[in-house]
PyMOL Python script that loads the backbone (N, CA, C, O; Angstrom):
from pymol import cmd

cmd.read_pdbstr("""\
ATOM      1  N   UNK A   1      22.121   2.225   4.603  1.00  0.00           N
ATOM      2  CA  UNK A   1      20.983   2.098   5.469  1.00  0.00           C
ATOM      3  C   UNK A   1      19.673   2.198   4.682  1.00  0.00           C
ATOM      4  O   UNK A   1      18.731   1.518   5.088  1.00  0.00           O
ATOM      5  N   UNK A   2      19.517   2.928   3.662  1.00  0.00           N
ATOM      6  CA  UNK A   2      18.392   3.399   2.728  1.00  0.00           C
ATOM      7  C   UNK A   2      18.072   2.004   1.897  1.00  0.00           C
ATOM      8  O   UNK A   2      17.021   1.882   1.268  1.00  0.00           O
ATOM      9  N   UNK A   3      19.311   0.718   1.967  1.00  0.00           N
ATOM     10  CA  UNK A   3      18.639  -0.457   1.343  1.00  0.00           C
ATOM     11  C   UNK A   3      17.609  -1.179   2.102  1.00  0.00           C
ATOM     12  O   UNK A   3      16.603  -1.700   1.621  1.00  0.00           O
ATOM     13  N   UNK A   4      18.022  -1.155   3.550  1.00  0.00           N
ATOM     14  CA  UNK A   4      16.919  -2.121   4.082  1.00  0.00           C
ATOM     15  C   UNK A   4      15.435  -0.817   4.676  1.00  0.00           C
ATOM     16  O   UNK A   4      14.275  -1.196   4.837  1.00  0.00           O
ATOM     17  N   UNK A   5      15.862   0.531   4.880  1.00  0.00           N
ATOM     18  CA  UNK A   5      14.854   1.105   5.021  1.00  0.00           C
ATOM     19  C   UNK A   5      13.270   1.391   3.998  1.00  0.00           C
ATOM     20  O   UNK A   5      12.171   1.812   4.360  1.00  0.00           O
ATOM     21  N   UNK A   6      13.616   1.085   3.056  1.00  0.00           N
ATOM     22  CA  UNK A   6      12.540   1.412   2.008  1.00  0.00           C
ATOM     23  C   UNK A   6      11.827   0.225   1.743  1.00  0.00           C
ATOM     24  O   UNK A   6      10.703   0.094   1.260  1.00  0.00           O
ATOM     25  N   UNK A   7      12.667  -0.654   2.140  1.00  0.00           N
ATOM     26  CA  UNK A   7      11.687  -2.351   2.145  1.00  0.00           C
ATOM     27  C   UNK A   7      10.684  -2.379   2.765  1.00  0.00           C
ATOM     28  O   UNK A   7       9.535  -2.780   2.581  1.00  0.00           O
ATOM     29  N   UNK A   8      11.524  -1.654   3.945  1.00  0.00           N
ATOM     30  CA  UNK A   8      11.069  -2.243   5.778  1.00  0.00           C
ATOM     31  C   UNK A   8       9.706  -0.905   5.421  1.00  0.00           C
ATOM     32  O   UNK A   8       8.521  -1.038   5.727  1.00  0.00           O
ATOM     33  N   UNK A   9      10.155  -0.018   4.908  1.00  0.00           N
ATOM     34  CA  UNK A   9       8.638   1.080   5.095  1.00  0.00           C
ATOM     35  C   UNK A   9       7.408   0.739   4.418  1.00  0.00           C
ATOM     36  O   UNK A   9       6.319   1.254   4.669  1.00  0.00           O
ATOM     37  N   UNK A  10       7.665  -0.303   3.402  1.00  0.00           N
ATOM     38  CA  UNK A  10       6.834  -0.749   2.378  1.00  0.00           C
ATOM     39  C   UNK A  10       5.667  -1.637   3.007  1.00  0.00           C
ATOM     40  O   UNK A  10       4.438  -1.568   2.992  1.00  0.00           O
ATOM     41  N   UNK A  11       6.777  -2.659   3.669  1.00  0.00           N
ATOM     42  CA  UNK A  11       6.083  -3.414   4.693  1.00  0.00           C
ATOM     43  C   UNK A  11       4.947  -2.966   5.432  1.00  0.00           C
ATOM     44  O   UNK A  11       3.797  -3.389   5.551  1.00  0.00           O
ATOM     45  N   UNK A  12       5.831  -1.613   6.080  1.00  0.00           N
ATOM     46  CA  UNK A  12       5.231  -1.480   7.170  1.00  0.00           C
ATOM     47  C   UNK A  12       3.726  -0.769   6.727  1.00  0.00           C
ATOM     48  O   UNK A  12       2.698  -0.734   7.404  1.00  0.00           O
ATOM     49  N   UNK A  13       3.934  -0.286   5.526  1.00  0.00           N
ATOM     50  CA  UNK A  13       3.039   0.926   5.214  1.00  0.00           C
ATOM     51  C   UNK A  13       1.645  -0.748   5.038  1.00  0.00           C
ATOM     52  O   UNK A  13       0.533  -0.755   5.566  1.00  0.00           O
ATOM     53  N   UNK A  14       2.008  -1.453   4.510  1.00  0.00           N
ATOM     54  CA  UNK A  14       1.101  -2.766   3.748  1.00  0.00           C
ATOM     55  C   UNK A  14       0.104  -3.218   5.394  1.00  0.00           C
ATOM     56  O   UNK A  14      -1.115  -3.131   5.540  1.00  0.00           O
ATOM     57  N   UNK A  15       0.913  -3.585   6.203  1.00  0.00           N
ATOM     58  CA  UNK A  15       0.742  -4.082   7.415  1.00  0.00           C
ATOM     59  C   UNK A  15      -0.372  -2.774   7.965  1.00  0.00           C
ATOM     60  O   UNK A  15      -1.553  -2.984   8.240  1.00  0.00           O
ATOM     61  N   UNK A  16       0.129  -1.773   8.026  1.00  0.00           N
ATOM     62  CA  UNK A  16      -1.049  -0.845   8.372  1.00  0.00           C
ATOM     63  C   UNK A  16      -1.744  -0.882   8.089  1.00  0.00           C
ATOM     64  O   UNK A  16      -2.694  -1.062   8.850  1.00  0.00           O
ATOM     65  N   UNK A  17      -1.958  -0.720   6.452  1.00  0.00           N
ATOM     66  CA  UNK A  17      -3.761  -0.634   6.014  1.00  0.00           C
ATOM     67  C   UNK A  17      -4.456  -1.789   6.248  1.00  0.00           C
ATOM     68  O   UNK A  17      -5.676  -1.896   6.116  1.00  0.00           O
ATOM     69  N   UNK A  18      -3.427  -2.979   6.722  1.00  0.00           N
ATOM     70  CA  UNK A  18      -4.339  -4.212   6.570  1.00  0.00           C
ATOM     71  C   UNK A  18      -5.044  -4.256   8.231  1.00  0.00           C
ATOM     72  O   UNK A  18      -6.173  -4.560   8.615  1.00  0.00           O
ATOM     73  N   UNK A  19      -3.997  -3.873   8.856  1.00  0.00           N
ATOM     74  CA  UNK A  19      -4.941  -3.425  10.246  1.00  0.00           C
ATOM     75  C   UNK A  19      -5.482  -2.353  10.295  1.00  0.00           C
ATOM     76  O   UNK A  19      -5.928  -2.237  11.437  1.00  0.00           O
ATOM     77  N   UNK A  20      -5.752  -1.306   9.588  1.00  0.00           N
ATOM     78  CA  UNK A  20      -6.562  -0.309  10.081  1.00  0.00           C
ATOM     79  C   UNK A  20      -8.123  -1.164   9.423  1.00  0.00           C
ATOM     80  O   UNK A  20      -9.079  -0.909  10.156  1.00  0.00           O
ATOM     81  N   UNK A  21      -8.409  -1.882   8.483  1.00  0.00           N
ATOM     82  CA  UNK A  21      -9.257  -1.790   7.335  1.00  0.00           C
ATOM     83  C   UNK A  21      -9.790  -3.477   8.169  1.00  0.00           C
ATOM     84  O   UNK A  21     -10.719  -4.210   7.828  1.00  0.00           O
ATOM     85  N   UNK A  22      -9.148  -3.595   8.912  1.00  0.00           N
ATOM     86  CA  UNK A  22      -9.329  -4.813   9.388  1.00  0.00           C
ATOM     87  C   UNK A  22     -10.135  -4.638  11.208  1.00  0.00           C
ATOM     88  O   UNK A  22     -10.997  -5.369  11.697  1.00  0.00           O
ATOM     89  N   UNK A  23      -9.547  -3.582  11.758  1.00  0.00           N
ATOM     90  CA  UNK A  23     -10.276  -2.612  12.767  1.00  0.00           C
ATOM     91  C   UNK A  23     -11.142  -2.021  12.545  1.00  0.00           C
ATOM     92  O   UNK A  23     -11.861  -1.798  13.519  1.00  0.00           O
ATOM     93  N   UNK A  24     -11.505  -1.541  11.445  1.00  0.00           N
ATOM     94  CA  UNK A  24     -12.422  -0.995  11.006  1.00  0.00           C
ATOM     95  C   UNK A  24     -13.905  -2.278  11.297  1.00  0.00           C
ATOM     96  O   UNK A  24     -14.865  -2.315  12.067  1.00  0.00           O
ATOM     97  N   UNK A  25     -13.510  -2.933  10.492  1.00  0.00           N
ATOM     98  CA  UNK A  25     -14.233  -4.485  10.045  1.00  0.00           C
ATOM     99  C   UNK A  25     -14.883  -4.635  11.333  1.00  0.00           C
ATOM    100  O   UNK A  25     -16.036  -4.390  11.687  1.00  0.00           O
ATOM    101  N   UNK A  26     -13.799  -5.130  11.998  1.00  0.00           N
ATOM    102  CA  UNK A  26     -14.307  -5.601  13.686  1.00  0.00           C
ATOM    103  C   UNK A  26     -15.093  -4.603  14.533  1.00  0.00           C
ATOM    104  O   UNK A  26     -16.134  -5.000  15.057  1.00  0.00           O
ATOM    105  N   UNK A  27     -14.726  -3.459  14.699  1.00  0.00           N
ATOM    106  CA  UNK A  27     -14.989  -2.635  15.534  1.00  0.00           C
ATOM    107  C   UNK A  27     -16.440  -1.667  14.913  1.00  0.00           C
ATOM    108  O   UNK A  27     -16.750  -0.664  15.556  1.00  0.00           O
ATOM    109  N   UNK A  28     -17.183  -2.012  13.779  1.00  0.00           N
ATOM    110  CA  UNK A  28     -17.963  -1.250  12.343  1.00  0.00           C
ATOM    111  C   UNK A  28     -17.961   0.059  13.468  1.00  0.00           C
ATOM    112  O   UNK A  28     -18.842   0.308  14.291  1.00  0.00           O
ATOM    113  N   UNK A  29     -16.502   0.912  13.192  1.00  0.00           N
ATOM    114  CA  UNK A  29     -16.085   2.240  13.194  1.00  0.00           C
ATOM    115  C   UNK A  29     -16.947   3.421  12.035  1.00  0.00           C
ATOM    116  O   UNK A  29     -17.282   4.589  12.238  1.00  0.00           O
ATOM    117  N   UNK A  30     -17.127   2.477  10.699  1.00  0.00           N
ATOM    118  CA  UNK A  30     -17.117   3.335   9.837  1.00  0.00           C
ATOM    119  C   UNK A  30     -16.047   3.159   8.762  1.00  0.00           C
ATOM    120  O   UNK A  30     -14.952   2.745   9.142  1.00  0.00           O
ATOM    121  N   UNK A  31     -16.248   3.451   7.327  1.00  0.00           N
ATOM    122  CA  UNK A  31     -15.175   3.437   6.534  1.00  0.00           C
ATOM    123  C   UNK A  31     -15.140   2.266   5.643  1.00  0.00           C
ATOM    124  O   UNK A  31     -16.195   1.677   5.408  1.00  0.00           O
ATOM    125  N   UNK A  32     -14.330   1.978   5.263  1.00  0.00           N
ATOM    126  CA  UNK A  32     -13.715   0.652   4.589  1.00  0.00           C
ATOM    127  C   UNK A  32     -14.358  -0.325   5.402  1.00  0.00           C
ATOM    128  O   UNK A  32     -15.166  -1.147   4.969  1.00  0.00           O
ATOM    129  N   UNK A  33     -13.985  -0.225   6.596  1.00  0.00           N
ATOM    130  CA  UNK A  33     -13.606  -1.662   6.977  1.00  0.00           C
ATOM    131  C   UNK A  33     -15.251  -2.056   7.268  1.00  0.00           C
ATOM    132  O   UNK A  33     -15.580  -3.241   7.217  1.00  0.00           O
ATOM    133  N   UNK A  34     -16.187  -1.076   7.554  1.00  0.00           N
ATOM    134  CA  UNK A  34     -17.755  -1.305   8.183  1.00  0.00           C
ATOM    135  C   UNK A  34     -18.527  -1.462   6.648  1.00  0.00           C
ATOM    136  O   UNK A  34     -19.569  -2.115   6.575  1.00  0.00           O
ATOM    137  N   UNK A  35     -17.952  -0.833   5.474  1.00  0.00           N
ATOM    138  CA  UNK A  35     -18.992  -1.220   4.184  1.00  0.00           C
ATOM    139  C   UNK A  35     -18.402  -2.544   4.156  1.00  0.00           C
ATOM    140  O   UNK A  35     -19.225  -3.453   4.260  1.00  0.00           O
ATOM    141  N   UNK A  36     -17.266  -2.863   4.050  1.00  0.00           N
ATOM    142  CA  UNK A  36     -16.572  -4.685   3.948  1.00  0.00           C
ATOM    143  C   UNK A  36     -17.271  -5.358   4.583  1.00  0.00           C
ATOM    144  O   UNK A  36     -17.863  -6.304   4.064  1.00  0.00           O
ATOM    145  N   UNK A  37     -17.389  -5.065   5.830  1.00  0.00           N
ATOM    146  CA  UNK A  37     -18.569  -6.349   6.893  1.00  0.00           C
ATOM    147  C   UNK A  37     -19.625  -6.192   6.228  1.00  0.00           C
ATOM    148  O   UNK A  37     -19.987  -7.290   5.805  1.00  0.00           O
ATOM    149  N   UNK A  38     -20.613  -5.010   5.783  1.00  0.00           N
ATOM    150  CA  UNK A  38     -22.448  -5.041   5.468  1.00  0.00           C
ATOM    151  C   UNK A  38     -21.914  -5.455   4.188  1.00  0.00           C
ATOM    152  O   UNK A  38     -22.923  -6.051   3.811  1.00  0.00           O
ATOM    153  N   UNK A  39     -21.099  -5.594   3.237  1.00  0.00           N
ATOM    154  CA  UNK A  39     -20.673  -6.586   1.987  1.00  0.00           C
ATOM    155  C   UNK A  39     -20.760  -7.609   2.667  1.00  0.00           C
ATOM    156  O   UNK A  39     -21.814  -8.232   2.546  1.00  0.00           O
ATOM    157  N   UNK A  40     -19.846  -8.085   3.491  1.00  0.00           N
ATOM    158  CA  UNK A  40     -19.849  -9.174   3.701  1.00  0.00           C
ATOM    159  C   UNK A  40     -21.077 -10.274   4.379  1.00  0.00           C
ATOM    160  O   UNK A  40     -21.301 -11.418   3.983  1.00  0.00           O
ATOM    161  N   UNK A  41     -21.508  -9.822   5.079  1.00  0.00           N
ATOM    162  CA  UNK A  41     -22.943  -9.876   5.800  1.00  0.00           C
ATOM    163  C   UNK A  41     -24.073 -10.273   5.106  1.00  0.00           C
ATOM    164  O   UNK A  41     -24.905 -11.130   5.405  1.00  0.00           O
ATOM    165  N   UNK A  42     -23.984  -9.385   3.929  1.00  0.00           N
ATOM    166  CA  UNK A  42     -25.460  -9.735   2.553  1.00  0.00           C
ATOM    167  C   UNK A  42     -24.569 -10.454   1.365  1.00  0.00           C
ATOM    168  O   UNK A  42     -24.876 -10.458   0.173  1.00  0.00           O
ATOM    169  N   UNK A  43     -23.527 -10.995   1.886  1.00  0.00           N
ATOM    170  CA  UNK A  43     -23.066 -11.779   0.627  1.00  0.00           C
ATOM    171  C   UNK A  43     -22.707 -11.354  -0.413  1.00  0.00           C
ATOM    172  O   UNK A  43     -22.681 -12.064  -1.418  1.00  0.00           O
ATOM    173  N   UNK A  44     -22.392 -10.254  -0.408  1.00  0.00           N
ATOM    174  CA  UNK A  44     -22.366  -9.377  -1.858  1.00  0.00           C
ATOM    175  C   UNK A  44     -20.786  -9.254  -1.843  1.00  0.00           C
ATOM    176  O   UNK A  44     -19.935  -8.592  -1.249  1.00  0.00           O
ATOM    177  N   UNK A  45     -20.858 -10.500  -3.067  1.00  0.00           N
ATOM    178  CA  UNK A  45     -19.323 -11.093  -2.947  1.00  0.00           C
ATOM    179  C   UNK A  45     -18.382  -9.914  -3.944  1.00  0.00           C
ATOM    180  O   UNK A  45     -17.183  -9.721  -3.742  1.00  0.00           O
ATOM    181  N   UNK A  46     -19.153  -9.221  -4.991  1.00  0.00           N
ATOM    182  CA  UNK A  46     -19.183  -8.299  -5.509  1.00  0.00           C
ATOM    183  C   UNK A  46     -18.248  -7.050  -5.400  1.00  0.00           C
ATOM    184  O   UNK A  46     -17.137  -6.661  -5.758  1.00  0.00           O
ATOM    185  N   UNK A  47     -19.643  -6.545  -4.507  1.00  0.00           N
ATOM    186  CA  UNK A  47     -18.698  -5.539  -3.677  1.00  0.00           C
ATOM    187  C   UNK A  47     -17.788  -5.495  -2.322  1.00  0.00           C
ATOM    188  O   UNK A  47     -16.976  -4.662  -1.919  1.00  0.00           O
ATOM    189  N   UNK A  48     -18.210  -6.618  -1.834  1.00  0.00           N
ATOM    190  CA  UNK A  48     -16.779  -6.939  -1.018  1.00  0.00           C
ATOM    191  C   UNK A  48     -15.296  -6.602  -1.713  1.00  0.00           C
ATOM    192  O   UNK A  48     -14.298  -6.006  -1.308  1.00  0.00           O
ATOM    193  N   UNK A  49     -15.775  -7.527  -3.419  1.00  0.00           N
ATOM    194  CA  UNK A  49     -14.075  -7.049  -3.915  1.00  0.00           C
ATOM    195  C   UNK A  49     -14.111  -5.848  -4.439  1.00  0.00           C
ATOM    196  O   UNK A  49     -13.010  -5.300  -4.377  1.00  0.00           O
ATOM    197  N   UNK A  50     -15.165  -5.040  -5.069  1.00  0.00           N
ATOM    198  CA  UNK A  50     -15.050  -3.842  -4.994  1.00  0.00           C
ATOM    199  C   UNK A  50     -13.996  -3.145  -3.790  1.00  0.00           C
ATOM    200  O   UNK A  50     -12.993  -2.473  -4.026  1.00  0.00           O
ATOM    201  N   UNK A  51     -14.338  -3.380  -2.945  1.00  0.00           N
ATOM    202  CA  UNK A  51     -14.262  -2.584  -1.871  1.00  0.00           C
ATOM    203  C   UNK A  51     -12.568  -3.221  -1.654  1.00  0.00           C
ATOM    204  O   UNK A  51     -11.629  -2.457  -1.429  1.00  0.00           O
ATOM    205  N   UNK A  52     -12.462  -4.199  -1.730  1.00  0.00           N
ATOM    206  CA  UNK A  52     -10.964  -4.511  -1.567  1.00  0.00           C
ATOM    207  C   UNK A  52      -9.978  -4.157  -2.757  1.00  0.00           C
ATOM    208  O   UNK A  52      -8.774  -4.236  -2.516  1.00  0.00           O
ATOM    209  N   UNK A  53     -10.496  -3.678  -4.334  1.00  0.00           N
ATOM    210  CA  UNK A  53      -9.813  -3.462  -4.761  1.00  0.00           C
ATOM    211  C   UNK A  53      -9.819  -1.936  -4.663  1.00  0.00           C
ATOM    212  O   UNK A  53      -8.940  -1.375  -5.318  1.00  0.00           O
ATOM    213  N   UNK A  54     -10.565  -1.248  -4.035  1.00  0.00           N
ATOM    214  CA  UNK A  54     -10.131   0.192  -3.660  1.00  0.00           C
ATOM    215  C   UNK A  54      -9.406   0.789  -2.462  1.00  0.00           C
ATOM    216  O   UNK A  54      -8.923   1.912  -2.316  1.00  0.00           O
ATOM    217  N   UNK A  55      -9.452  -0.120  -1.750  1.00  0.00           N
ATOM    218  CA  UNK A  55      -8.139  -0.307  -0.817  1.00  0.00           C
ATOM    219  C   UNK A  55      -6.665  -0.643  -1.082  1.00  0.00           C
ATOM    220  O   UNK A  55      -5.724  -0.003  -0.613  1.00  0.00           O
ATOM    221  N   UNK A  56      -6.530  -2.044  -2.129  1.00  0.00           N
ATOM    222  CA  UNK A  56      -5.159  -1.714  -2.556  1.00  0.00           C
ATOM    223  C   UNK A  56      -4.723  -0.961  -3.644  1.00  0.00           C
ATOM    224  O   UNK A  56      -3.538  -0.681  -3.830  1.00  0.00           O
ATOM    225  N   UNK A  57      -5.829  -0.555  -4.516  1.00  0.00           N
ATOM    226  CA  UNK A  57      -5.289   0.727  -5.579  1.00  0.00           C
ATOM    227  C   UNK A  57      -4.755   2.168  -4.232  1.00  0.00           C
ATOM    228  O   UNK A  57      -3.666   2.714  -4.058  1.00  0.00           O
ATOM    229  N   UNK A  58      -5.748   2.301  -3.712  1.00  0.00           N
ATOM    230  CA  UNK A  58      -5.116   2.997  -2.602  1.00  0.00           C
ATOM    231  C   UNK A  58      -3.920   3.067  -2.142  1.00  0.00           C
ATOM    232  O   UNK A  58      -3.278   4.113  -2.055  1.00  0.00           O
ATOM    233  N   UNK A  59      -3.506   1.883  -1.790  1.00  0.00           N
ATOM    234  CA  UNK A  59      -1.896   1.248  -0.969  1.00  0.00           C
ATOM    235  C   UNK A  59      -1.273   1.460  -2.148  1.00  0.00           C
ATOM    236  O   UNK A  59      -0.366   2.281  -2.016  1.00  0.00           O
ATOM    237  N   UNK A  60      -1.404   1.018  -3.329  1.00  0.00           N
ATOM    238  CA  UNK A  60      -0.367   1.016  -4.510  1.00  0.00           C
ATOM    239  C   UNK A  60      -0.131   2.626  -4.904  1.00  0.00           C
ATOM    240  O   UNK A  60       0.949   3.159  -5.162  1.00  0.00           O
ATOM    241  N   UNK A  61      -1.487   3.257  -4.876  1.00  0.00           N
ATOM    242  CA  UNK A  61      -1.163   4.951  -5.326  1.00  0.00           C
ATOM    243  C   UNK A  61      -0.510   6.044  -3.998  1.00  0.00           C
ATOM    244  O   UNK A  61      -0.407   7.271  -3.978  1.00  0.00           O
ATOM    245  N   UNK A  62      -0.150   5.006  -2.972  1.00  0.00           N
ATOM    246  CA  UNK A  62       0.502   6.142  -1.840  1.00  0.00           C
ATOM    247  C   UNK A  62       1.930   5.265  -1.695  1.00  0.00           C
ATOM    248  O   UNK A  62       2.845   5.796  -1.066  1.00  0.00           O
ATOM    249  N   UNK A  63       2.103   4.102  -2.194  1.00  0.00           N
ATOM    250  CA  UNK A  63       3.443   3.722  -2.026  1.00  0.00           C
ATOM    251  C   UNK A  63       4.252   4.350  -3.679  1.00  0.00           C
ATOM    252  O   UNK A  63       5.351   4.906  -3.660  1.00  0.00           O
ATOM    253  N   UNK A  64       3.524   4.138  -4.879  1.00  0.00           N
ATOM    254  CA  UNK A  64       4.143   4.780  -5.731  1.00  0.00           C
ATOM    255  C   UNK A  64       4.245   6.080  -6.177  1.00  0.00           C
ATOM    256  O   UNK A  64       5.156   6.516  -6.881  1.00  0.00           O
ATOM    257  N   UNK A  65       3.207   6.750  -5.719  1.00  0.00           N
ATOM    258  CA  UNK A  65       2.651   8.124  -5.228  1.00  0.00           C
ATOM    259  C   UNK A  65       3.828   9.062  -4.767  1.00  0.00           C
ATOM    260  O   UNK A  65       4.462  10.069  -5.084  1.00  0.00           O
ATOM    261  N   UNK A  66       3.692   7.964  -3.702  1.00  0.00           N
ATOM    262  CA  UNK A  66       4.904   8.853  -2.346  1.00  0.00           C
ATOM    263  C   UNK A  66       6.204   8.557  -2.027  1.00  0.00           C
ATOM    264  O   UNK A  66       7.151   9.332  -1.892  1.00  0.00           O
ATOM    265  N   UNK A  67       6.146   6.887  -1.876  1.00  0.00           N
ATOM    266  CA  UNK A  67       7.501   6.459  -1.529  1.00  0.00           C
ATOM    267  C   UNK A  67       8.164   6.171  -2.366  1.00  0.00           C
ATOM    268  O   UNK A  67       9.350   6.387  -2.119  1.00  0.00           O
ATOM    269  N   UNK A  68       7.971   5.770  -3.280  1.00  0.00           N
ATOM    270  CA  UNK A  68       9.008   5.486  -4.907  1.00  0.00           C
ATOM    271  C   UNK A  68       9.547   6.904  -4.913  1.00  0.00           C
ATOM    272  O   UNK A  68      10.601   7.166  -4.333  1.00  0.00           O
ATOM    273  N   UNK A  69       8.870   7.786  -5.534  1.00  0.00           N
ATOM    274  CA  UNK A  69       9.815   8.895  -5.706  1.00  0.00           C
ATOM    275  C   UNK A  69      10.629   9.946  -4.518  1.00  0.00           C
ATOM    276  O   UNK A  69      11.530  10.759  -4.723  1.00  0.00           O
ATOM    277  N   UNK A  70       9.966   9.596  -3.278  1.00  0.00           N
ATOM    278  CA  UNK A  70      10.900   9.887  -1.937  1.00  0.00           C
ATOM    279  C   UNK A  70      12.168   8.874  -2.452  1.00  0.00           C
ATOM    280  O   UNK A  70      13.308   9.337  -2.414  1.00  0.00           O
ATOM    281  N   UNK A  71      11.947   7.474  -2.936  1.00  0.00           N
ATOM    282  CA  UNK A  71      13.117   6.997  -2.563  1.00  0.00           C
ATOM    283  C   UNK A  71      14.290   7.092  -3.819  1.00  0.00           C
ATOM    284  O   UNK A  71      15.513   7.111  -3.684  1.00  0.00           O
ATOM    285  N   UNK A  72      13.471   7.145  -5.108  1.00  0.00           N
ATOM    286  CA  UNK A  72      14.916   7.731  -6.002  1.00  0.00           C
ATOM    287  C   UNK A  72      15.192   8.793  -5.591  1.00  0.00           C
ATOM    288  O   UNK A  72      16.408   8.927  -5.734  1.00  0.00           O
ATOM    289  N   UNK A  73      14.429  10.327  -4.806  1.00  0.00           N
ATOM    290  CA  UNK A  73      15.181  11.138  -4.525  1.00  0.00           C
ATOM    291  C   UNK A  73      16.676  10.554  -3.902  1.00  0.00           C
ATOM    292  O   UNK A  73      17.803  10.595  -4.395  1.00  0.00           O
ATOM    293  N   UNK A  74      16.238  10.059  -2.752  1.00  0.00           N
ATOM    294  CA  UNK A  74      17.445   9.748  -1.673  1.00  0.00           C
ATOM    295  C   UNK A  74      18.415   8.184  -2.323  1.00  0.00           C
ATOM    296  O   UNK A  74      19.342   7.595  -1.767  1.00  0.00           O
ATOM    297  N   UNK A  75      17.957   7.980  -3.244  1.00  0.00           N
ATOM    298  CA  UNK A  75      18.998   7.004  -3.887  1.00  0.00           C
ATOM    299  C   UNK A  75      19.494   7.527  -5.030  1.00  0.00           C
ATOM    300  O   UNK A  75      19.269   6.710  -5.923  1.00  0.00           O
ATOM    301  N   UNK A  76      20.179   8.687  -5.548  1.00  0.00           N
ATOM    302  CA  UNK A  76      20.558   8.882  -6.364  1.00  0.00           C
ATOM    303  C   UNK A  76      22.344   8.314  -6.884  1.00  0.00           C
ATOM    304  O   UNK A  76      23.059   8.442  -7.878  1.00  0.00           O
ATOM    305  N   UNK A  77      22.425   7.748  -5.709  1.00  0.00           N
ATOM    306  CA  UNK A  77      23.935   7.568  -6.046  1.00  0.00           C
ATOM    307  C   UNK A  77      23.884   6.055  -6.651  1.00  0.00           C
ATOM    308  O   UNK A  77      24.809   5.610  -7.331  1.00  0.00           O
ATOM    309  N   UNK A  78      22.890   5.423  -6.383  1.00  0.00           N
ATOM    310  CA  UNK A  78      22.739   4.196  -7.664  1.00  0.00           C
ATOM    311  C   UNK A  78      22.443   4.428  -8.965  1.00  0.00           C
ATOM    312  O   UNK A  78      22.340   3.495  -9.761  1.00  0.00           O
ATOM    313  N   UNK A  79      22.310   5.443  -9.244  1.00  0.00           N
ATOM    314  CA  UNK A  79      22.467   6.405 -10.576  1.00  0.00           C
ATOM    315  C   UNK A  79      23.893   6.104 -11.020  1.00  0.00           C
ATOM    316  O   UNK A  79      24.268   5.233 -11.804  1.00  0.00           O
ATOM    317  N   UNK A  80      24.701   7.127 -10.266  1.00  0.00           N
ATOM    318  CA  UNK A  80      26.161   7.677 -10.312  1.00  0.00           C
ATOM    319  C   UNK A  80      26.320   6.189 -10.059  1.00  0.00           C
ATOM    320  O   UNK A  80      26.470   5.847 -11.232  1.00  0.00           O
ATOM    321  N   UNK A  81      26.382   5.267  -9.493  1.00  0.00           N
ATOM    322  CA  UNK A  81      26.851   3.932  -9.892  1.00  0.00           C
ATOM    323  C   UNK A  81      27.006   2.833 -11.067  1.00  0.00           C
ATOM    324  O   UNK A  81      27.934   2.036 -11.206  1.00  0.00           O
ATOM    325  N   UNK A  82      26.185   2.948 -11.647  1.00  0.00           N
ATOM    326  CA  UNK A  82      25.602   2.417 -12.776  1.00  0.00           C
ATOM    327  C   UNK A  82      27.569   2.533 -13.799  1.00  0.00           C
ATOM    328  O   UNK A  82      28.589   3.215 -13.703  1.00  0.00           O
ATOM    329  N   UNK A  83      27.262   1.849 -14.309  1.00  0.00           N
ATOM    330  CA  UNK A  83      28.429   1.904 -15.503  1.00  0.00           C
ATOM    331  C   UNK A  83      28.036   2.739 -16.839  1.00  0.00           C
ATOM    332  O   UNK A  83      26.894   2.683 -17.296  1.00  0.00           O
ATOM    333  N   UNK A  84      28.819   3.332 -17.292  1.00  0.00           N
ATOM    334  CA  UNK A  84      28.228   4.055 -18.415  1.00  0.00           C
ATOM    335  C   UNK A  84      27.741   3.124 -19.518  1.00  0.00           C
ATOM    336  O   UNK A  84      28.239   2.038 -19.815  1.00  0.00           O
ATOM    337  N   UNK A  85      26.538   3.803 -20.160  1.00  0.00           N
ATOM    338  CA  UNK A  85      26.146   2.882 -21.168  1.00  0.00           C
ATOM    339  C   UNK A  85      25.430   1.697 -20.776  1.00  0.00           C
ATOM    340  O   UNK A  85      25.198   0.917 -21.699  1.00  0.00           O
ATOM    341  N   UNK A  86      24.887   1.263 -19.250  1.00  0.00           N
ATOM    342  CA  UNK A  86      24.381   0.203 -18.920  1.00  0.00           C
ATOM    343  C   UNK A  86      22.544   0.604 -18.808  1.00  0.00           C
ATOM    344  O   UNK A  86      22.288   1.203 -17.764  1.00  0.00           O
ATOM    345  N   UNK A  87      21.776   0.446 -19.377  1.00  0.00           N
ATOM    346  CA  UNK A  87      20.191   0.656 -19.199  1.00  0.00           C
ATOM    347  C   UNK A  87      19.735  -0.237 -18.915  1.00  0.00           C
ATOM    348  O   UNK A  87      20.034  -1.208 -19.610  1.00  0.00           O
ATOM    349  N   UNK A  88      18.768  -0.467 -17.769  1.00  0.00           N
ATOM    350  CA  UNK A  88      18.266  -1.163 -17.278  1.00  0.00           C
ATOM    351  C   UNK A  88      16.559  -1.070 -17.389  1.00  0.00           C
ATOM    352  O   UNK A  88      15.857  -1.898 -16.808  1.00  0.00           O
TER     353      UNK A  88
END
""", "prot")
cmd.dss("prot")
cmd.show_as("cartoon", "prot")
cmd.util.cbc("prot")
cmd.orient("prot")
């Protein structure tokens, strides 16, 4: 079950920030998503990607952060699978 679950969380985790940061945008809540629109607004093509590449360093430092090593915890038996002597 842990093969298709860690995909599916990856996903899901990706899909979130892109709607929260995207609600943000629409709704200028505040945050990410309201400096992205006044980037976007004055053209400041700049920091628009500023601002988008601190959103997915974000996504990348809480999926490898958190869920990579949640998930070799709970996959250790693809360890104990492995053939001896095989490095990957």
């Amino acid at each position: 079950m842990l093969n298709t679950l860690f995909p599916a969380l990856v996903m899901a985790l990706g899909t979130a920030f892109k709607a929260a940061i995207m609600a943000e945008l629409l709704a200028n809540a505040g945050g990410v998503g309201e400096a992205l629109a006044v980037a976007r607004a004055n053209l400041d093509v700049a920091e628009a990607l500023a601002w988008i590449l601190i959103s997915v360093t974000a996504l990348i430092a809480i999926e490898y952060g958190l869920l990579q090593p949640l998930r070799a915890e709970l996959e250790t038996w693809r360890e104990a699978a492995r053939p001896w002597g095989v490095k990957r």
